[in-house]
PAPA-184413 format. One line per 10 residues: number of its first residue (from 1); for each residue y, x, z of C-alpha. Coordinates in steps of 0.001 Angstrom, whole numbers, plus 500000, padded with zeros to 6 digits. Layout:
NUM) Y/X/Z ~ ...
END
This chain:
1) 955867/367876/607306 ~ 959180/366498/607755 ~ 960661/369888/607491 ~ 958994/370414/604314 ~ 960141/366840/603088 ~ 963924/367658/604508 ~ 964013/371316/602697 ~ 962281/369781/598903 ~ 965119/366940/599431 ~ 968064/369302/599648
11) 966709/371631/597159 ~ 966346/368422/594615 ~ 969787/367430/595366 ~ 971260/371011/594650 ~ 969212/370769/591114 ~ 971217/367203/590390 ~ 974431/368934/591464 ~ 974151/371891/589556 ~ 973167/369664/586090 ~ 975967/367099/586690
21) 978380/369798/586983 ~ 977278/371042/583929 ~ 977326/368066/581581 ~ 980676/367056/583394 ~ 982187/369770/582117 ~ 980631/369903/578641 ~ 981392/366191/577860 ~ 984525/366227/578630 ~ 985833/369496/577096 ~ 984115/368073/573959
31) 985487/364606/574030 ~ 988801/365928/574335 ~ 988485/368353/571955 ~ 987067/365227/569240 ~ 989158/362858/570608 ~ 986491/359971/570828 ~ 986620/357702/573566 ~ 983153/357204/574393 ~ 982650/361101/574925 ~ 985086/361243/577112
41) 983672/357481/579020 ~ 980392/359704/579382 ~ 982417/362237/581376 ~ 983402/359521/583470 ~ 980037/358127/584060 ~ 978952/362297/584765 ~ 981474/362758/586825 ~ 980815/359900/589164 ~ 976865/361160/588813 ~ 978129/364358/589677
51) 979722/363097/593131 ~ 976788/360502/593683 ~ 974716/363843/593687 ~ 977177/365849/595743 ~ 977222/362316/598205 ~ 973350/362215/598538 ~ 973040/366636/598810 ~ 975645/365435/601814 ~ 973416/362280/602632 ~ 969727/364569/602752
61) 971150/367432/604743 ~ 972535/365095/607546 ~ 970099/362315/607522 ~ 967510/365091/608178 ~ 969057/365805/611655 ~ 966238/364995/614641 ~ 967238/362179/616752 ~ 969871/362662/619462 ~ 971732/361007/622349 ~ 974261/358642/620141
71) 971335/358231/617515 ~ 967956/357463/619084 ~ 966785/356245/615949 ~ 967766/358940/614105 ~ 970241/359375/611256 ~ 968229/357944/608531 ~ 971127/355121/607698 ~ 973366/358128/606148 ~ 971072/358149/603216 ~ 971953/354090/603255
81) 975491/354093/603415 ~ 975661/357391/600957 ~ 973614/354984/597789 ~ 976329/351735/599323 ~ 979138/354631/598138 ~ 977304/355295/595559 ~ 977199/352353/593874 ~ 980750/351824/594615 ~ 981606/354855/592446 ~ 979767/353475/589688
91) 981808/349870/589347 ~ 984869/351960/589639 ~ 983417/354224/587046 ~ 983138/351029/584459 ~ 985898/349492/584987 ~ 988147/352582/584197 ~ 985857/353077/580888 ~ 986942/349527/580128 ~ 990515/350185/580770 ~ 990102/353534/578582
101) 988484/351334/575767 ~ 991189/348447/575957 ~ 993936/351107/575576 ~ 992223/352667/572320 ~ 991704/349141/570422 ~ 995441/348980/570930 ~ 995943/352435/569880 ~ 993423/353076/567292 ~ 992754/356922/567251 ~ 990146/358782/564181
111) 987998/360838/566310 ~ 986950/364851/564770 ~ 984284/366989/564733 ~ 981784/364353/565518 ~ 978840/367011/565095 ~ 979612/368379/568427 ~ 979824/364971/570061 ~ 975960/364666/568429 ~ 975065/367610/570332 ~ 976230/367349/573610
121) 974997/363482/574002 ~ 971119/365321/573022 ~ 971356/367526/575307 ~ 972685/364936/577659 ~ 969291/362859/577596 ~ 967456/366039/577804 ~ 968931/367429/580561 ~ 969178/363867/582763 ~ 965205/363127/581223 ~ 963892/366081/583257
131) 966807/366028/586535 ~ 966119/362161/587149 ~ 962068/362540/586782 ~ 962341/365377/589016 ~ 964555/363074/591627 ~ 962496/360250/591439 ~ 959384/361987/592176 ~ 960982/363694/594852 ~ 962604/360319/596148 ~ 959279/358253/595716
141) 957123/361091/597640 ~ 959565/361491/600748 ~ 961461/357606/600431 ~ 964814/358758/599946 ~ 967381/356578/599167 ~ 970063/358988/598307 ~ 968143/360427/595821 ~ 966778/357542/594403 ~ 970029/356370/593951 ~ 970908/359769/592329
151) 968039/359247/590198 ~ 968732/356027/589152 ~ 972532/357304/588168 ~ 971009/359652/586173 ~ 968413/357259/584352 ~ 971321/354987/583475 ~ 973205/358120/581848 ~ 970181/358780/579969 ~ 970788/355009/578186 ~ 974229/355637/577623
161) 974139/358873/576413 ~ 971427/357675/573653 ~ 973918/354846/572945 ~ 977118/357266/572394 ~ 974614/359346/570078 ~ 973483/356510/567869 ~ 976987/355005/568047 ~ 978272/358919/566981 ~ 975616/358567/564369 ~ 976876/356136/562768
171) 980480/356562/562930 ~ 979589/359954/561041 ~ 977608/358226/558200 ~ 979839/354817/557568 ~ 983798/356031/559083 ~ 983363/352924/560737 ~ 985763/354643/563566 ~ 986540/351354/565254 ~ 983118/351535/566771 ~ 983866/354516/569053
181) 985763/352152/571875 ~ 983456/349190/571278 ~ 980141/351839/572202 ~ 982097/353278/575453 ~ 982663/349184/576629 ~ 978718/348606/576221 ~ 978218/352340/578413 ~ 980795/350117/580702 ~ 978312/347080/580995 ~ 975271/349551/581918
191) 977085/351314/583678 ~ 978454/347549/585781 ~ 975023/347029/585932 ~ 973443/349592/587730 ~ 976145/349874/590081 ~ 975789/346086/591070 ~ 971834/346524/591658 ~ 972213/349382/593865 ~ 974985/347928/595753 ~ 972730/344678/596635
201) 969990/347348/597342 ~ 972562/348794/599778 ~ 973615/345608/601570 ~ 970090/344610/602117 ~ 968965/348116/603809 ~ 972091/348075/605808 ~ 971473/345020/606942 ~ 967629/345881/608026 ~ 965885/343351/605597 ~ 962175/343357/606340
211) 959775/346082/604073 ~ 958288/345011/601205 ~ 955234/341911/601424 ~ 953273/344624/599945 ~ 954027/346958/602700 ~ 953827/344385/605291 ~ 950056/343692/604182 ~ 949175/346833/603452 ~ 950295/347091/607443 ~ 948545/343650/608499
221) 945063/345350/606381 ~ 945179/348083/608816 ~ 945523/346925/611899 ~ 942750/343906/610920 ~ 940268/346570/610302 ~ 940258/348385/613829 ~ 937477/346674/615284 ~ 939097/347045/619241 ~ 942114/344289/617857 ~ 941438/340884/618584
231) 944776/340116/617566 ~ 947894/340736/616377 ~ 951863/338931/616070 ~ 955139/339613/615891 ~ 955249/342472/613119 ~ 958922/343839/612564 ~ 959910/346176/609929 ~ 962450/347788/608379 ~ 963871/350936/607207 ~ 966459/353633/608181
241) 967158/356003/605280 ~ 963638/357646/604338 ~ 961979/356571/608188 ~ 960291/352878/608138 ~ 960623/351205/611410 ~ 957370/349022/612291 ~ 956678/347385/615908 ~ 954387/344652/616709 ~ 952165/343373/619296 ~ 948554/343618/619822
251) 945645/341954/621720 ~ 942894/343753/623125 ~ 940448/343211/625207 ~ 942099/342263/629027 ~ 939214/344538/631080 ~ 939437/347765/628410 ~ 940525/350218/630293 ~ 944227/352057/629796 ~ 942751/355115/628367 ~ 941059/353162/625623
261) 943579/351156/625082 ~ 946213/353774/624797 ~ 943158/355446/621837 ~ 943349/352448/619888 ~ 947319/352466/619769 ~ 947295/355861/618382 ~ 944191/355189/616330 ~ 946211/352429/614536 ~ 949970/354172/614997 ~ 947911/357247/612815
271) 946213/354891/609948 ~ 949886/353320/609314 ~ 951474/356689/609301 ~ 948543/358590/607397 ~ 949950/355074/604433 ~ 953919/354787/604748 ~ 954890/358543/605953 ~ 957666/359160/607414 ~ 958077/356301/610019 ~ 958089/355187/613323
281) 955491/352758/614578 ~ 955791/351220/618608 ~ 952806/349263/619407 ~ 953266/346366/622410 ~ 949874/345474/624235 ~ 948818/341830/625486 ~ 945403/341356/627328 ~ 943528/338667/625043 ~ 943828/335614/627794 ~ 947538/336252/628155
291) 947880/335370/624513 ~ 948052/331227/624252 ~ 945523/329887/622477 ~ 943141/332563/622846 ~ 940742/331284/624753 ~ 938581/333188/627043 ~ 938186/336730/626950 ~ 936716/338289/624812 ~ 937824/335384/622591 ~ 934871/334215/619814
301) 937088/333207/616916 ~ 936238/336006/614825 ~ 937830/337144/612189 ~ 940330/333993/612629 ~ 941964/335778/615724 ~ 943427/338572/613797 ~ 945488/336566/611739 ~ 949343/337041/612913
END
């Protein structure tokens, strides 16, 4: 299964590199060729899509890589540090479309040819509709970060490039031409925007913030329900690229026997994994009297003692 997950994640990222590429080259030959700013800001904003993609193809293919002596946990923080660059690219990305923008209010240019402009921004939001759908299905069914981020690039290019083509519009219909610059600074503020989200996105994964509370009772559910748990405490999670990390301590019964106990473990460690797929799950054991306030063993609080 993780094969299959590793292989569909590469392939994905190829499709997003291949697209970029594409529109990258499109905008810009056309936004040169009209001379309108905010074409040629979208070329920006593809051409940092098109190295977020190339980043998380790069992130996928490595972060896929089994375990090994230097990384016993894997390399699932590539796909972490690849959406931190990410997002990097992105700020860089609007503040040079500012700068661009700044430099045409003070040199006031009439863009041409508008009509192709029109063109190439529809089949911008085509093209990223279907490429970011594709990502984020991809991203949500394997938890990839790199291509979520890639996604997310692309679903912000989507608003922008809808924003160029109505601001196109009407430049066409009124020769209002002083809107062209004043359209490319509001791509610049979406574009601010999504970078700053992902880059607090970043800095919490990299710094192993807990999974979601939804997760975390979705986890708690699970392990309540096994009817050999008396208890559990101490749940830790976090994540590493597409793997979540869980571990956590459980009370059983202090006369079941090893090979029972050892069932339940992987009873439990296969529920969790059968919900949140890929990830890692390490199970400590405690006898139910070694637990404080326990009582004796078995201990008769009922449904009370699985509470963490």
């Amino acid at each position: 299964m993780a094969t299959d997950y590793n292989q569909l994640k590469q392939q994905t990222a190829r499709l997003s590199v291949v697209s970029n590429t594409l529109l990258v080259a499109l905008k810009l030959f056309v936004g040169l060729f009209t001379g309108a700013v905010s074409i040629i800001s979208e070329a920006a904003h593809s051409a940092v899509d098109l190295i977020a993609a190339l980043v998380a193809y790069i992130a996928v293919k490595k972060s896929g890589k089994p375990p090994d002596d230097q990384h016993a946990y894997g390399h699932g923080k590539i796909e972490n540090l690849s959406a931190a660059f990410e997002a990097v690219l992105i700020v860089l990305a609007a503040l040079w479309i500012v700068y661009e923008s700044v430099e045409k209010i003070n040199n006031p240019h009439v863009p041409e040819y508008l009509e192709y402009g029109l063109v190439v921004m529809a089949l911008s939001v085509a093209v990223n509709y279907w490429v970011s759908n594709k990502l984020y299905y991809v991203a949500r069914l394997t938890g990839s970060h790199a291509l979520e981020a890639d996604a997310l690039h692309l679903k912000a290019d989507i608003w922008t490039s809808a924003g160029v083509f109505i601001g196109l519009g009407v430049i066409k219909l009124t020769g209002l031409y002083w809107l062209d610059p004043l359209i490319a600074v509001a791509v610049a503020v979406i574009v601010f925007k999504a970078g700053f989200n992902m880059t607090m996105k970043s800095i919490y994964e990299l710094t192993d913030v807990t999974l979601p509370e939804s997760e975390e009772e979705e986890i708690r559910t699970i392990v309540h329900q096994h009817p050999a748990v008396i208890a559990f405490h101490q749940l830790r999670t976090r994540r590493s690229g597409s793997f979540r990390l869980i571990d956590m301590h459980i009370v059983l019964k202090k006369d079941m026997h090893l090979d029972k106990a050892h069932a339940v473990c992987d009873e439990i460690e296969c529920s969790i994994k059968a919900q949140f797929a890929p990830c890692d799950v390490i199970i400590h054991l405690e006898p139910c009297d070694y637990n404080g306030g326990l009582g004796a063993c078995p201990a008769e609080c009922g449904e009370n003692c699985k509470l963490e």
